[in-house]
C-alpha positions as CSV (number, residue, x, y, z in Angstrom):
1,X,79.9,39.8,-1.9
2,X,81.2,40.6,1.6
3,X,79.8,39.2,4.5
4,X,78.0,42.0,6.3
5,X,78.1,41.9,10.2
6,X,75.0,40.4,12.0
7,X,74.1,44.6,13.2
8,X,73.7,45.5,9.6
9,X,71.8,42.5,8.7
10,X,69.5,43.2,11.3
11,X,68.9,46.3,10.7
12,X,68.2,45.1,6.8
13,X,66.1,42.8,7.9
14,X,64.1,45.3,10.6
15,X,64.0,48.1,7.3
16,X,62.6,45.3,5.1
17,X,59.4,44.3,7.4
18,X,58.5,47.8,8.1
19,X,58.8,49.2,4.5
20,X,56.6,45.7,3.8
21,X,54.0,47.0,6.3
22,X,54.1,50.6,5.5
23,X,53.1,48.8,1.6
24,X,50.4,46.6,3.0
25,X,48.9,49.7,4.9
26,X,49.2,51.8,2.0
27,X,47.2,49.1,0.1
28,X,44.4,48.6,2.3
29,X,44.0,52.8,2.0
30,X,44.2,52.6,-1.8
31,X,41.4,49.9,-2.0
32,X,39.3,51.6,0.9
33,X,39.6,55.0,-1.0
34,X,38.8,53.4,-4.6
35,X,35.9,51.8,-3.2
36,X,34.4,54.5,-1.0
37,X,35.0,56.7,-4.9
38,X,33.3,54.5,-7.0
């Protein structure tokens, strides 16, 4: 495995936290819109 240069690791690191939020948010909606369903 090559040893990627600290600017791609970064931006990785910055892709993995916000597709990790957008998957939190999209959570919280889902329960939200299950809820206000049943």
């Amino acid at each position: 495995m090559a040893i990627l240069p600290l600017q791609n690791l970064f931006n990785f690191i910055f892709y993995f936290k916000e597709k990790a939020k957008y998957l939190a948010i999209n959570l919280n909606v889902a329960k939200k819109f299950r809820r206000f369903c049943l």
